[in-house]
C-alpha positions as CSV (number, residue, x, y, z in Angstrom):
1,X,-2.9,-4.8,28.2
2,X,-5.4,-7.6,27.8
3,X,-7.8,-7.3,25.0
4,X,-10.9,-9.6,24.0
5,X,-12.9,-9.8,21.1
6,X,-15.8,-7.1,20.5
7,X,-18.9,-6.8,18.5
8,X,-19.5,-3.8,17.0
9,X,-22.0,-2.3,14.8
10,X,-21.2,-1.2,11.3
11,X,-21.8,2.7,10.8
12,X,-22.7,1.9,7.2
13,X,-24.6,-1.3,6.5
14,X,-26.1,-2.5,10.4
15,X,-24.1,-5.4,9.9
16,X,-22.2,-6.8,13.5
17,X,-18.6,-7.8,13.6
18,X,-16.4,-8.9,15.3
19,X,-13.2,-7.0,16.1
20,X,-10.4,-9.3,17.2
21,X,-8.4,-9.7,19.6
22,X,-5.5,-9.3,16.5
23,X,-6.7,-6.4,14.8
24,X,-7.0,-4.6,19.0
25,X,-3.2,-5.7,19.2
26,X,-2.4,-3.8,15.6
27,X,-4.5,-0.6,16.7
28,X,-2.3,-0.8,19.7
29,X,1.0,-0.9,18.3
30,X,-0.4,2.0,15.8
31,X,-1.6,4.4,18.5
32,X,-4.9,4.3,17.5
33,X,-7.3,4.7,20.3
34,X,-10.7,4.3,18.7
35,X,-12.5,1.3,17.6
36,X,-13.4,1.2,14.0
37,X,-16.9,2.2,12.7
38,X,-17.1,-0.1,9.8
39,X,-17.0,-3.5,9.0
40,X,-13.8,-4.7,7.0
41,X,-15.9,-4.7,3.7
42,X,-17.0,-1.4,4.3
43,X,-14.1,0.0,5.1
44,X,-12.0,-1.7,2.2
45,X,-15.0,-0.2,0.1
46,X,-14.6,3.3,1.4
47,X,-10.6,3.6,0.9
48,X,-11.4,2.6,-2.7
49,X,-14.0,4.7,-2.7
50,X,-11.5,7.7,-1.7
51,X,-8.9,6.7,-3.6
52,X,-10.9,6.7,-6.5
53,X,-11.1,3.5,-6.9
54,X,-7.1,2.6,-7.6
55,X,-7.0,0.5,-5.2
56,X,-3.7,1.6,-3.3
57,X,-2.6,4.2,-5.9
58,X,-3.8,6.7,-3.2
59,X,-5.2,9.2,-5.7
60,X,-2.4,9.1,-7.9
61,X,-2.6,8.0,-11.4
62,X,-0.2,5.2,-12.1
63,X,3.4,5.6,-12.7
64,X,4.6,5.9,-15.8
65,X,7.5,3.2,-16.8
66,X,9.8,3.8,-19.4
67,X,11.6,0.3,-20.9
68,X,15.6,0.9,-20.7
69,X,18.3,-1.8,-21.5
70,X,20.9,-1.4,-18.2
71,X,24.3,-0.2,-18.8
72,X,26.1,-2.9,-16.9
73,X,24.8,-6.1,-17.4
74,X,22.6,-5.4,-20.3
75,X,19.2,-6.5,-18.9
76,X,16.1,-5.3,-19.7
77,X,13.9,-3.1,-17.1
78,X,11.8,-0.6,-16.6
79,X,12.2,2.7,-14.7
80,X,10.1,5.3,-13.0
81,X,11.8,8.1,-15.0
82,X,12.5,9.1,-18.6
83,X,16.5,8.4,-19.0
84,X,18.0,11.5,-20.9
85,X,20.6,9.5,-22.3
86,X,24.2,11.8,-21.0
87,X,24.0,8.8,-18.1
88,X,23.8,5.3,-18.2
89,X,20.7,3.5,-16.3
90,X,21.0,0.6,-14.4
91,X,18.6,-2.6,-13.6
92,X,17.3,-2.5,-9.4
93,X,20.1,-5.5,-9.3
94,X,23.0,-3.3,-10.7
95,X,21.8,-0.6,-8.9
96,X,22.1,-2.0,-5.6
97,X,25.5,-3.3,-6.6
98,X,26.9,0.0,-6.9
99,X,25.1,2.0,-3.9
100,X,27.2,-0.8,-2.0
């Protein structure tokens, strides 16, 4: 499929631009059949806007990190969850070590 670049409207501020030949390609390759409405500041005002302004956090408030020395090599890291302490916890390089 050949594409060429478009001018288009924004939905929210008047604005025109321009939606590339690139960004046709990636809606594409995604399946996405319909042009976009808004401009790319627009739109990267709106998803922060929806995600309540965390900026990629979707929604979510950020994770909690707990600091943990790792029971191999001794490092310290931080993990995702609250170790219990009946099992040792392990840096991402240790980790991936072991799972291999």
């Amino acid at each position: 499929m050949s594409f060429t670049e478009k001018s288009i409207v924004c939905a929210d501020c008047g604005k025109t631009f321009a939606f590339t030949v690139e960004e046709q390609e990636f809606y594409a390759s995604k399946s996405l059949t319909n042009d976009p409405k808004r401009c790319p500041t627009c739109r990267q005002a709106r998803k922060a806007e929806r995600n309540g302004g965390s900026g990629g956090n979707y929604g979510r408030s950020p994770r909690q990190m707990y600091p943990v020395t790792c029971g191999q090599c001794g490092a310290q890291t931080q993990v995702p969850f609250q170790p219990r302490g009946d099992k040792p916890v392990y840096c991402r390089d240790c980790y991936t070590k072991s799972r291999q």
